[in-house]
C-alpha positions as CSV (number, residue, x, y, z in Angstrom):
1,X,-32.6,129.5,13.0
2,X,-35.2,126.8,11.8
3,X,-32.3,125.1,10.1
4,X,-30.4,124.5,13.6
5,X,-33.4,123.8,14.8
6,X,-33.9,121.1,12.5
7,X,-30.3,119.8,12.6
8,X,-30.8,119.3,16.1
9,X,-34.0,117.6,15.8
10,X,-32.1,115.4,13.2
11,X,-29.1,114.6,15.4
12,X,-31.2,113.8,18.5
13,X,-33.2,111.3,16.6
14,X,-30.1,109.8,14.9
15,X,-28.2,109.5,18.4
16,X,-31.5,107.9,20.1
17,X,-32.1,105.5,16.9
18,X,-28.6,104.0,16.8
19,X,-28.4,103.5,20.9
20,X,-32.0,101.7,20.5
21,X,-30.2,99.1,17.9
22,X,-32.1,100.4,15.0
23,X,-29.3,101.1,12.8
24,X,-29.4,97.6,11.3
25,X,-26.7,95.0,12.1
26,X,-25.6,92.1,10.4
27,X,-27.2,91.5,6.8
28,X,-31.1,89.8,6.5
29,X,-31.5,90.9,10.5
30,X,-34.5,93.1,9.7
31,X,-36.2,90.8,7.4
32,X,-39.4,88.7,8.0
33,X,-37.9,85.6,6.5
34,X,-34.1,83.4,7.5
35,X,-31.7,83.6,4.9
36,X,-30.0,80.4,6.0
37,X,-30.6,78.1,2.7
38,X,-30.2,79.7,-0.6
39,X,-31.9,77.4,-2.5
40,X,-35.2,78.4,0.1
41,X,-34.6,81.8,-0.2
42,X,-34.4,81.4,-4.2
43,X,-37.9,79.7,-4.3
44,X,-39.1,82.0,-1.8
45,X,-38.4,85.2,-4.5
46,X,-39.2,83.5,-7.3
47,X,-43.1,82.3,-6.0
48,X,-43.1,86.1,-4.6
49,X,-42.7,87.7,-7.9
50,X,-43.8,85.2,-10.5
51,X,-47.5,84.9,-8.2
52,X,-48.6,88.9,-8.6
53,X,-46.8,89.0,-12.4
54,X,-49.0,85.7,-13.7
55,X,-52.4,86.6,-12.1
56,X,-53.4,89.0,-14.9
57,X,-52.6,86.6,-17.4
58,X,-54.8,83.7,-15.4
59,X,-57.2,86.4,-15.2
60,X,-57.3,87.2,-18.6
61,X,-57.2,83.2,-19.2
62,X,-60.6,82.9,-17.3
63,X,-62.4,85.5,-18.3
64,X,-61.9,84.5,-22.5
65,X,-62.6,80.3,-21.5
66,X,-65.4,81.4,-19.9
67,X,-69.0,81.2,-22.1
């Protein structure tokens, strides 16, 4: 009983989601950025993951430089 329940709840969403357009689309449609120039998009990765890795290190750096 709360299984059908459930499955209908499910299926109602799912039918409601996909008529709304919210099933996606064409690749990098959902994304905050354009995924026109690789070479952009590269840079754009790398500076997002090398920023947050490197700040404990600078961190670190400071706080031993400092007297």
């Amino acid at each position: 009983m709360l299984s059908s329940r459930l499955t209908n709840i499910a299926r109602k969403f799912t039918t409601s989601a996909t008529r709304q357009g919210l099933h996606g689309g064409h690749v990098g449609e959902n994304l905050p950025f354009k995924l026109g120039s690789p070479a952009r998009t590269t840079l754009l990765f790398i500076v997002f993951f090398s920023v947050p890795f490197a700040a404990p290190f600078l961190i670190l750096r400071h706080q031993l430089l400092k007297q």
